[in-house]
GUGU-333372 format. One record per residue (C-alpha): residue number from 1; residue in three letters; x, y, z. Coordinates in steps of 0.5 Angstrom, whole numbers, plus 500, padded with zeros to 3 digits. Layout:
N
pos,code,px,py,pz
NUM,ALA,X,Y,Z $
...
This chain:
534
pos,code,px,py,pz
1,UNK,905,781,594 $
2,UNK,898,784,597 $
3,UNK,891,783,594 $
4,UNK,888,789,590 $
5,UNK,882,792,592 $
6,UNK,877,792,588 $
7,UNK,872,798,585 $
8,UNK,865,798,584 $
9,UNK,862,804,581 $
10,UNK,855,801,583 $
11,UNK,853,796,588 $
12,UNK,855,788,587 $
13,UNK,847,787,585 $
14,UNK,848,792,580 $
15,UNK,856,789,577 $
16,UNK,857,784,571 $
17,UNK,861,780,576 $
18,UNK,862,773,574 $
19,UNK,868,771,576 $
20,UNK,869,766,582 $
21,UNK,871,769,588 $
22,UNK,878,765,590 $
23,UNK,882,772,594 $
24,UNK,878,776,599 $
25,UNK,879,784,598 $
26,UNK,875,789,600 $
27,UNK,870,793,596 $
28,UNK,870,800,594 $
29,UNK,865,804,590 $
30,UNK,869,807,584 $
31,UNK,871,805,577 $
32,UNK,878,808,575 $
33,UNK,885,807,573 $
34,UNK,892,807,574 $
35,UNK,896,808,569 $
36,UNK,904,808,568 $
37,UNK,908,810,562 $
38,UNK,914,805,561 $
39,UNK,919,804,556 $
40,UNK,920,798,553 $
41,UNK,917,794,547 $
42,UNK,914,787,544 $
43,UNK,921,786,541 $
44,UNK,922,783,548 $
45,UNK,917,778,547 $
46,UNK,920,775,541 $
47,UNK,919,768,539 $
48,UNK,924,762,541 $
49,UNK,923,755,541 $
50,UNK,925,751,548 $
51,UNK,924,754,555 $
52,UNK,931,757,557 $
53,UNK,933,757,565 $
54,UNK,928,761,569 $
55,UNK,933,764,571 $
56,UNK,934,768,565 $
57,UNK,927,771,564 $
58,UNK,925,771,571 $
59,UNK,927,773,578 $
60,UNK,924,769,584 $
61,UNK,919,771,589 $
62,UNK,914,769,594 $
63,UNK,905,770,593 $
64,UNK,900,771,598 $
65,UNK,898,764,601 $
66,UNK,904,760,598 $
67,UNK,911,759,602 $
68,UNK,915,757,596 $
69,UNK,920,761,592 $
70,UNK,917,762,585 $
71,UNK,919,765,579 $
72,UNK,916,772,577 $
73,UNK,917,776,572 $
74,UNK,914,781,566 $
75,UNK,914,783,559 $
76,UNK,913,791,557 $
77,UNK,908,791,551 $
78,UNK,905,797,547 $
79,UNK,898,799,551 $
80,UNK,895,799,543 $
81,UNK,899,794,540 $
82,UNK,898,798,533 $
83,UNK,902,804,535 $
84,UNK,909,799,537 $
85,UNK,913,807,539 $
86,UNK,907,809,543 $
87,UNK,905,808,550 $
88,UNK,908,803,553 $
89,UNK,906,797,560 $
90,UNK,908,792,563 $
91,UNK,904,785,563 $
92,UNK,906,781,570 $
93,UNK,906,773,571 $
94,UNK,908,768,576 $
95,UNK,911,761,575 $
96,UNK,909,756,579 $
97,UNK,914,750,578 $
98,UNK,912,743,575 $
99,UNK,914,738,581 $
100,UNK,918,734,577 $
101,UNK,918,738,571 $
102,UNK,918,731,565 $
103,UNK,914,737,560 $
104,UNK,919,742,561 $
105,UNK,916,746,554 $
106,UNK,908,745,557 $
107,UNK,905,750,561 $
108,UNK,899,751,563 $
109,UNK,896,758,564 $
110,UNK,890,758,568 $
111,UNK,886,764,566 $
112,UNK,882,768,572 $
113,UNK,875,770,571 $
114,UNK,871,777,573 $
115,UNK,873,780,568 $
116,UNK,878,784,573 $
117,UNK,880,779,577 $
118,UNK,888,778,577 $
119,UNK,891,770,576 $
120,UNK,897,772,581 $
121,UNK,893,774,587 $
122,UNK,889,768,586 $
123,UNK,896,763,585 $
124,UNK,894,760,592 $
125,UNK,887,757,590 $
126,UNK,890,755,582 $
127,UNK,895,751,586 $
128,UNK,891,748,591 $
129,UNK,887,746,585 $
130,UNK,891,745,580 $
131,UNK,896,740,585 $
132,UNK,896,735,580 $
133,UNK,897,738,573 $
134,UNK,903,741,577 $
135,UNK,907,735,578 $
136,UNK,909,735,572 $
137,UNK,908,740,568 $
138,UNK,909,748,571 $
139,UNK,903,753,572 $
140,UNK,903,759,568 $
141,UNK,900,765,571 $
142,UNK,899,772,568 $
143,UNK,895,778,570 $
144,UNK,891,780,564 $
145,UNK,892,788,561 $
146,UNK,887,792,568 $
147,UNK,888,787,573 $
148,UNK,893,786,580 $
149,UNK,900,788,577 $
150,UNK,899,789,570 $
151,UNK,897,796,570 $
152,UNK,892,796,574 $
153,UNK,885,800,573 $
154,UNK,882,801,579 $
155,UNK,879,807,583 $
156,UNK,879,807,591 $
157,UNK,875,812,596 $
158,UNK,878,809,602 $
159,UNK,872,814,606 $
160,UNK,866,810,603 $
161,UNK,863,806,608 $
162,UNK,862,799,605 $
163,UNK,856,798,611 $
164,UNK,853,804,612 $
165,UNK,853,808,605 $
166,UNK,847,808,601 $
167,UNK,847,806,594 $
168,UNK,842,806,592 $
169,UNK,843,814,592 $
170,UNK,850,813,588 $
171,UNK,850,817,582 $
172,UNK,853,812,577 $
173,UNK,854,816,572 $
174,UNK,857,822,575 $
175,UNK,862,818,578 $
176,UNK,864,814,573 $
177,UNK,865,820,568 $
178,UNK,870,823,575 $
179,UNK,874,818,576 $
180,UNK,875,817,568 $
181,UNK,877,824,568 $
182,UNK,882,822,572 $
183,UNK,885,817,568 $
184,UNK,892,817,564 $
185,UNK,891,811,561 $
186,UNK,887,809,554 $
187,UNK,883,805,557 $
188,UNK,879,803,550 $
189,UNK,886,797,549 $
190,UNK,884,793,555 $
191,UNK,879,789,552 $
192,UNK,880,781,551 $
193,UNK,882,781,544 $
194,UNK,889,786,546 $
195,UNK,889,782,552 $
196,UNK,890,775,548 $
197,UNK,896,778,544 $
198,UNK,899,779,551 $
199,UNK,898,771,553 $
200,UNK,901,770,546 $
201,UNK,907,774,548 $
202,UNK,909,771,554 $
203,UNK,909,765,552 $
204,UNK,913,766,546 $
205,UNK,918,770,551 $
206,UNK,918,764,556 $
207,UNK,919,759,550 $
208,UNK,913,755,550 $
209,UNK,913,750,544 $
210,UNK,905,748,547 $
211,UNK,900,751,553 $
212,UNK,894,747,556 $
213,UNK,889,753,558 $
214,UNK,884,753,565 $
215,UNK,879,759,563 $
216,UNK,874,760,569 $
217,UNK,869,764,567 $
218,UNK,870,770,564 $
219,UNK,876,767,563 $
220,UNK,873,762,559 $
221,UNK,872,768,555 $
222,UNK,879,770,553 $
223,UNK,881,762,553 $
224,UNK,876,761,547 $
225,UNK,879,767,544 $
226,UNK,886,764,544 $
227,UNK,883,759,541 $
228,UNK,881,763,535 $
229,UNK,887,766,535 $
230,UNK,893,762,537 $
231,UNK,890,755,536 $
232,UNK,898,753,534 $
233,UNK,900,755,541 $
234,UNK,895,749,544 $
235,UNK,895,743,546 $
236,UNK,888,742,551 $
237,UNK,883,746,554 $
238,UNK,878,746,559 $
239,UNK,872,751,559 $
240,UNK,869,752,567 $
241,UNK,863,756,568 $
242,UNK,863,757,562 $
243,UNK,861,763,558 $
244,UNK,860,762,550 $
245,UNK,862,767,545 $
246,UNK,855,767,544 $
247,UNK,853,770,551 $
248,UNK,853,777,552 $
249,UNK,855,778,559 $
250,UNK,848,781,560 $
251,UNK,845,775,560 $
252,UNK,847,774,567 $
253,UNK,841,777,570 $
254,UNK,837,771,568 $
255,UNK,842,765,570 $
256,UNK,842,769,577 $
257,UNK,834,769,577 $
258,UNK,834,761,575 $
259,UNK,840,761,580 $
260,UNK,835,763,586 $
261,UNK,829,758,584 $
262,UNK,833,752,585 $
263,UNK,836,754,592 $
264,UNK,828,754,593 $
265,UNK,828,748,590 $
266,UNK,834,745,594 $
267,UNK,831,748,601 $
268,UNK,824,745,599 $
269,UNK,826,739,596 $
270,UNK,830,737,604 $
271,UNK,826,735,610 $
272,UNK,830,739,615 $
273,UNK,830,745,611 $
274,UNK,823,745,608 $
275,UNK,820,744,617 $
276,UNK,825,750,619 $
277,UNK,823,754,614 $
278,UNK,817,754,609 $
279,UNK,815,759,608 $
280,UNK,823,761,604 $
281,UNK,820,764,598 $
282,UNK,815,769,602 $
283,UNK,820,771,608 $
284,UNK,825,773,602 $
285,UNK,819,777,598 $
286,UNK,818,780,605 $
287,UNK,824,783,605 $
288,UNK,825,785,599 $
289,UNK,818,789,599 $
290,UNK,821,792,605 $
291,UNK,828,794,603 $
292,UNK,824,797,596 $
293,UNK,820,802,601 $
294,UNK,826,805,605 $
295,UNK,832,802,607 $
296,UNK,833,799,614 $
297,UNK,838,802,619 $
298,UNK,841,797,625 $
299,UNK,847,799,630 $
300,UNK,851,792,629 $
301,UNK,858,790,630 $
302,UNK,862,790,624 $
303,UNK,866,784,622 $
304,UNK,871,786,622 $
305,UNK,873,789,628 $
306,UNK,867,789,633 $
307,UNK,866,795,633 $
308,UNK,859,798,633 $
309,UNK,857,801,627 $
310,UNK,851,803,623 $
311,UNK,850,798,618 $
312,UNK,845,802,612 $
313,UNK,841,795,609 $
314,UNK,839,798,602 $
315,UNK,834,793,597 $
316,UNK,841,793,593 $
317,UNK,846,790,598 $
318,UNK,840,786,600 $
319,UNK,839,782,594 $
320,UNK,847,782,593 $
321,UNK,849,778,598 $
322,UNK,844,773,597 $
323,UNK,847,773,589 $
324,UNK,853,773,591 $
325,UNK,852,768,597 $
326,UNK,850,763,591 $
327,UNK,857,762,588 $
328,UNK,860,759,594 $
329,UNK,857,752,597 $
330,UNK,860,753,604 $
331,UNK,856,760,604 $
332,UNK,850,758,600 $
333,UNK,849,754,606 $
334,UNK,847,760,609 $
335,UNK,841,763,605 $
336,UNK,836,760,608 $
337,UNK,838,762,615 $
338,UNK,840,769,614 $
339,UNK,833,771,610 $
340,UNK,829,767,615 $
341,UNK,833,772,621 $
342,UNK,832,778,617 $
343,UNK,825,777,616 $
344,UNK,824,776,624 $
345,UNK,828,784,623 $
346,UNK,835,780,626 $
347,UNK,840,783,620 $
348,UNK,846,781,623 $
349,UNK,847,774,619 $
350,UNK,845,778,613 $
351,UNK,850,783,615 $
352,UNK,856,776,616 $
353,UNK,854,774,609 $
354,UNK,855,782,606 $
355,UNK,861,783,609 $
356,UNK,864,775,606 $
357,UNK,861,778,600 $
358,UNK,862,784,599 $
359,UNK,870,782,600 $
360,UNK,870,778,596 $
361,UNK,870,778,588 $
362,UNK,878,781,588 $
363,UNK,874,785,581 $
364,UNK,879,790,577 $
365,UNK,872,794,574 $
366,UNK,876,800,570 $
367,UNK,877,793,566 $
368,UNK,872,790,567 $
369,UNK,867,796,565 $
370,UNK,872,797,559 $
371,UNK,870,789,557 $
372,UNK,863,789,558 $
373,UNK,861,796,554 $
374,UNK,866,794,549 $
375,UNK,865,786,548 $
376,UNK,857,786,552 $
377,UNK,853,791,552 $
378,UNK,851,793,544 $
379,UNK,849,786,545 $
380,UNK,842,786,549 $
381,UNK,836,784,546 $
382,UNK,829,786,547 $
383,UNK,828,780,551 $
384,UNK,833,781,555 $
385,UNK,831,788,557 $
386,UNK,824,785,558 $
387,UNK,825,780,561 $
388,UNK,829,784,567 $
389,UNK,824,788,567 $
390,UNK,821,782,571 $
391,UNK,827,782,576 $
392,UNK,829,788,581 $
393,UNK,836,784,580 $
394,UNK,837,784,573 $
395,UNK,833,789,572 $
396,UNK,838,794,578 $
397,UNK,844,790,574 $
398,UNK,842,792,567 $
399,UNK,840,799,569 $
400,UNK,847,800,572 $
401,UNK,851,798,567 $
402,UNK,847,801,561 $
403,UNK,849,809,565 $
404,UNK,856,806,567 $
405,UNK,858,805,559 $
406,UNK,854,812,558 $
407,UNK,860,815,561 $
408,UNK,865,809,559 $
409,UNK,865,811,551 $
410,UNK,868,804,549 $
411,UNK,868,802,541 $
412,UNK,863,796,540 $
413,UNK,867,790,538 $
414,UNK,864,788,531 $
415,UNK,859,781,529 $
416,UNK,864,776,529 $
417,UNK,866,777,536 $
418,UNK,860,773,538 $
419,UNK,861,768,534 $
420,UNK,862,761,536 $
421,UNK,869,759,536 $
422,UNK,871,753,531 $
423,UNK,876,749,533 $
424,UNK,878,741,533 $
425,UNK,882,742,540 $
426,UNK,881,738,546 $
427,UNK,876,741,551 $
428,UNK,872,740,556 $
429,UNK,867,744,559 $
430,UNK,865,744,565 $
431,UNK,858,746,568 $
432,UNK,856,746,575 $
433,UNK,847,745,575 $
434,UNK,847,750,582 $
435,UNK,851,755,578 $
436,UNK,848,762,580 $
437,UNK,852,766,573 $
438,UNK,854,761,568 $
439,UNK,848,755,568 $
440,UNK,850,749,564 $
441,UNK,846,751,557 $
442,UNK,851,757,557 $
443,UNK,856,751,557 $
444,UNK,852,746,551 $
445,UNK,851,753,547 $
446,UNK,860,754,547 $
447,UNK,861,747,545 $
448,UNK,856,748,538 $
449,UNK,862,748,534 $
450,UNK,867,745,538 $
451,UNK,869,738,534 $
452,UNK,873,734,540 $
453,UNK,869,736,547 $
454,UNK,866,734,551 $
455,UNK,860,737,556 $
456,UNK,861,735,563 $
457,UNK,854,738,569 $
458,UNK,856,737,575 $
459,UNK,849,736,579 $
460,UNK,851,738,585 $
461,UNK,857,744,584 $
462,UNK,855,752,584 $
463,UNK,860,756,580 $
464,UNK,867,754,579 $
465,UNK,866,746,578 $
466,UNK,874,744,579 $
467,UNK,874,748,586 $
468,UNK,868,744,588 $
469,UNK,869,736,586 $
470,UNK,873,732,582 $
471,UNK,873,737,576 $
472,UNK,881,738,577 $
473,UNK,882,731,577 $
474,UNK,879,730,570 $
475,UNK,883,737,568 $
476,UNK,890,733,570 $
477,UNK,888,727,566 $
478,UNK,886,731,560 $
479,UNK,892,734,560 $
480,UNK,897,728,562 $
481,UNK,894,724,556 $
482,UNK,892,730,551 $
483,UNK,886,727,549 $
484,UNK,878,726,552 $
485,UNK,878,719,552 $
486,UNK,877,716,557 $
487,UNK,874,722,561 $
488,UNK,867,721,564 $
489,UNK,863,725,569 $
490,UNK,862,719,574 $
491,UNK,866,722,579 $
492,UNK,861,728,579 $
493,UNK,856,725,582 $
494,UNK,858,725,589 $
495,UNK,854,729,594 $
496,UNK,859,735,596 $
497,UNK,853,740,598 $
498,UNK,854,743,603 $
499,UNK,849,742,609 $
500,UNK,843,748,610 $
501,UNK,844,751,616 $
502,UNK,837,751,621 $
503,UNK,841,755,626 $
504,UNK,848,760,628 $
505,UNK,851,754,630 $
506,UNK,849,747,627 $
507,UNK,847,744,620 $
508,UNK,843,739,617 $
509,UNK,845,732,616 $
510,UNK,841,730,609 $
511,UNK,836,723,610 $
512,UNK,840,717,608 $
513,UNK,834,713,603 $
514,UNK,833,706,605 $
515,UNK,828,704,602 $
516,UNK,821,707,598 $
517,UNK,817,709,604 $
518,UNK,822,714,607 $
519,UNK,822,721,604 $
520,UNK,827,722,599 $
521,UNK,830,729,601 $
522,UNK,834,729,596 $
523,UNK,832,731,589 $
524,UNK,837,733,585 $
525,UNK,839,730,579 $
526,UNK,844,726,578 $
527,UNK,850,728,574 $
528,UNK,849,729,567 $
529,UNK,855,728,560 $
530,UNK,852,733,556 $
531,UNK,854,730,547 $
532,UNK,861,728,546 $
533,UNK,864,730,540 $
534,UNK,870,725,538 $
């Protein structure tokens, strides 16, 4: 099964992504849809009360980055679920079978983020993470309604160079209102809440009695939504990198500001990279103020074939990279090193962390334009638009996603949308204190009316708190005993960063600290339990 590419109608700096980066894809430049006419109806989603032989509902199959035989299968569901004779689309899902199945009427669905990502061509990476979960029970994977198999909303321009195009020349609107021109598909039903009624009705095909949910990031969104809607179908929840029903995505912007402060912090806070490089903040400003006044062109070898190209570095590319960068440990790792060469008029680091980023986000964004003009963009507050003001960042995201929805006419969901989700269900929310998009107050502001939670901070994870620390053995113990007692944040304190490269080649070793005379490199608080509710 091959990854999806990716569409983007503006460049990475200007996109609303969130979610974690777990497959690599290329980034192309367009927004758009695909869209097939099929023929079948929800009726073949009807309930039933224990789960019947695999084999039954599914076929096996094999997905990119697993050597095992799983199980594959697809509901077909109305496109608008108020018109059951109309148009009709196919929701794909992939079973990854428990071990040694003692829970054979549970699952857990892991929920991808983006919005756009496609839970199947990630199954690898849930795997890897969810290892423990799996001895038990299965793994339940769908692509959202817009995403990888299920019906998916993309546009390619194969001709456009990702390295030597100009973005910052790109017509947003023009190119948005062309490729929906192009579109068959009512893209107004690919938002979250038409997407919730499709996991209910997978799971009620499959014969589910009780689903534990894993929602990362945006899809921590659409696992509150559930919550809300379907909280009978539910037995646990963990929320990771969260993004509260409060929250428009918009409020991106800032985290990613907050995001940059604390790399700074970190360089300057460790003694290596404090003498490699003091003058970070300067360097990275000088850069950018270069960028703002004209991009800069360089013959460079490309990444991916070694053959000498144009590589066009815009301000937008610039600071996209660098945003990007931050989600990953191992990449973030980088940043420093790159912004020192780049100021030193080397752009061939930044150009390594461009390409490892901008092949990387797996983002649907014919869906992910349809959530965030529907479910995020009436919700912008006169201090968010003064506050992007202060950023090229924010500022450059918020203006490309305002002239995105201009030409993605998507009704508003109403008030109640962005009301916290009330529930008794057991959650664990998870929050990584180096994350550049969802910062653990995003993760305090959706536990508001959780009434059994707890809020665990990861001090030293980014974005995607399970992926990066023992977060997925905290999932496997919640999940096992269906409760959080006994669950701690201990184990979260573990220094897993990764060391700041001073070079191409080699990495810092952090200074141990013996005694009180010696510098301390390391000041990053330690983990932190936010309020239980029990």
């Amino acid at each position: 099964m091959t990854n999806r590419k990716c569409a983007n109608t503006t460049s990475i700096a200007q996109s609303g992504v969130l979610g974690l980066c777990q497959s690599a894809t290329r980034v192309s430049r367009w927004v758009a849809v695909a869209a097939a006419i099929l023929v079948a109806n929800y009726s073949s989603a009807a309930p039933t009360n224990t789960p019947v032989a695999a084999s039954a509902k599914t076929s096996t199959c094999y997905l990119d980055g697993m050597d095992e035989q799983l199980q594959c299968g697809k509901i077909t569901v109305p496109e608008n679920p108020k018109l059951a004779d109309g148009k009709q689309i196919d929701i794909h899902f992939a079973i990854l079978p428990a071990i040694k199945n003692t829970h054979p009427d549970e699952a857990l669905l892991a929920i991808s983020g983006g919005p756009g990502q496609s839970a199947i061509e990630n199954a690898a990476g849930f795997n890897r993470m969810l290892t423990k979960v799996r001895q038990n029970r299965d793994i339940l994977l769908i692509d959202q309604r817009g995403t990888g198999q299920s019906n998916l909303l993309s546009c390619d321009d194969e001709n456009m160079s990702f390295l030597s195009i100009n973005d910052s020349e790109l017509d947003t609107v023009a190119m948005t209102e062309a490729c929906l021109a192009s579109i068959e598909a009512d893209v107004t039903q690919y938002g979250s809440n038409n997407a919730v009624k499709d996991f209910e009705a997978v799971r009620q095909f499959l014969g589910y009695n009780k689903l534990h949910l894993y929602g990362i990031s945006y899809g921590s969104r659409m696992a509150q939504l559930y919550m809300r809607h379907y909280p009978e179908a539910l037995a646990t929840v963990t929320l990771d990198g969260v993004v509260p029903m409060q929250q428009s995505l918009i409020a991106i912007g800032s985290s990613i500001e907050r995001g940059l402060n604390v790399l700074w912090r970190d360089c300057q806070s460790n003694l290596e990279c404090q003498q490699q490089f003091p003058d970070l903040v300067d360097k990275y400003n000088k850069v950018d103020q270069q960028l703002a006044n004209a991009p800069i062109s360089q013959q460079v070898r490309d990444p991916q074939t070694d053959e000498l190209t144009e590589f066009l570095l815009t301000r937008s590319k610039f600071t996209g990279a660098i945003r990007m960068a931050m989600y990953m440990p191992n990449i973030r790792a980088l940043i420093p090193h790159a912004i020192h060469q780049a100021a030193n008029g080397n752009y061939q680091p930044i150009l390594g962390i461009y390409a490892l980023t901008a092949d990387s986000t797996g983002i649907a964004l014919g869906m992910h334009s349809t959530v965030v003009c529907g479910e995020d963009i009436h919700r912008i507050t006169e201090q968010m638009r003064k506050d992007a003001k202060e950023s090229y960042i924010a500022g450059s995201m918020l203006d490309g996603l305002v002239k995105t929805c201009e030409a993605w006419p998507i009704p508003a969901e109403d008030d109640s949308f962005g009301q916290p989700i009330d529930s008794d269900i057991p959650t664990l929310l998870l929050s990584g204190e180096l994350d550049p998009a969802t910062p653990p107050n995003w993760g305090a502001m959706a536990q508001e009316k959780l009434t059994k939670s707890k809020h665990l901070i990861a001090p030293y994870a980014t974005h995607g708190v399970a992926y990066q620390s023992c977060g997925n053995d905290l999932i496997a113990q919640l999940v096992d005993q269906g409760s959080l007692k006994d669950i701690n944040g201990e184990c979260l304190q573990k220094d897993v960063r990764r060391s700041f490269y001073l070079n191409a080649n080699t990495v810092e070793t952090l200074p141990i600290v013996k005694n009180d005379t010696e510098i301390k490199t390391d000041t990053t608080a330690p983990a932190k339990t936010a309020e239980d509710k029990e």
